[in-house]
C-alpha positions as CSV (number, residue, x, y, z in Angstrom):
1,X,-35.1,174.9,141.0
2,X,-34.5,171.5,139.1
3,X,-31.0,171.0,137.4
4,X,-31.1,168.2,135.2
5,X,-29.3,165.3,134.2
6,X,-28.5,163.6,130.8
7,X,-31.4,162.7,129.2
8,X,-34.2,164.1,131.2
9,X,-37.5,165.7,129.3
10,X,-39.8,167.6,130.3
11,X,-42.5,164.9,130.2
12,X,-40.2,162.9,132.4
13,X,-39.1,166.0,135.0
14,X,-43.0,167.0,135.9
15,X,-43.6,162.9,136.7
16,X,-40.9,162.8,138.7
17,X,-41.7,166.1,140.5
18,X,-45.5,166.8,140.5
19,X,-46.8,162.7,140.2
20,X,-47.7,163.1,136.6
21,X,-46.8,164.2,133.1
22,X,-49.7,166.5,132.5
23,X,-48.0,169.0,134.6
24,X,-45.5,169.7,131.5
25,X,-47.5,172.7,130.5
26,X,-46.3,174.2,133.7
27,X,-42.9,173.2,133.0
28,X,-43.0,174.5,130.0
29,X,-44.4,178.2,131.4
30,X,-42.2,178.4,133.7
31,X,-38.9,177.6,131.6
32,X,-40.1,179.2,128.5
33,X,-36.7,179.1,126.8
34,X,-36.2,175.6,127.1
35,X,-40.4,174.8,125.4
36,X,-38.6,173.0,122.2
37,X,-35.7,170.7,123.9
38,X,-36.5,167.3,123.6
39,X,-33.7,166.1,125.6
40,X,-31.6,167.8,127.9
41,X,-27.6,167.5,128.6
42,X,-26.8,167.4,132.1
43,X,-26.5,170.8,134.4
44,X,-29.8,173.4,133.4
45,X,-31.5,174.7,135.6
46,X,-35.1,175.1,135.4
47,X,-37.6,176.9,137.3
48,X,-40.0,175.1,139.0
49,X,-43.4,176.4,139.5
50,X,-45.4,175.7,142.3
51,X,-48.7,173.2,141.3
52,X,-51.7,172.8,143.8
53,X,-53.9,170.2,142.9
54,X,-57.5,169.1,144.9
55,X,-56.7,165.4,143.3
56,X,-56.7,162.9,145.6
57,X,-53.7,160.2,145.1
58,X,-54.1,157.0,143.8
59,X,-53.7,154.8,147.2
60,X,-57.1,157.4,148.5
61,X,-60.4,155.1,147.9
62,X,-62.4,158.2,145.7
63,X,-65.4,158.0,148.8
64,X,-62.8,159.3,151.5
């Protein structure tokens, strides 16, 4: 669970949680009722789903 604060979107949320904001489809999946905020007030709490990725992260030289 994720409870936001003033002026968090869901671009901004999966960045913060998941390393990047392509992960907003997930967000948006998993909180359904909340697909067309655009900015959220402080205090909701949204489900977070659980992301596994095979990327490797940006400090990881791509031949390791």
């Amino acid at each position: 669970m994720y409870i936001t604060q003033q002026g968090d979107t869901l671009d901004n949320i999966a960045k913060k949680l998941f390393g990047s904001e392509k992960y907003i489809k997930e967000l948006i999946l998993a909180n359904p009722d909340y697909a067309s905020t655009v900015i959220f007030s402080n205090g909701i709490r949204l489900n977070i789903p659980v992301i596994t990725t095979t990327e490797q992260t940006a400090s990881t030289a791509p031949w390791r």
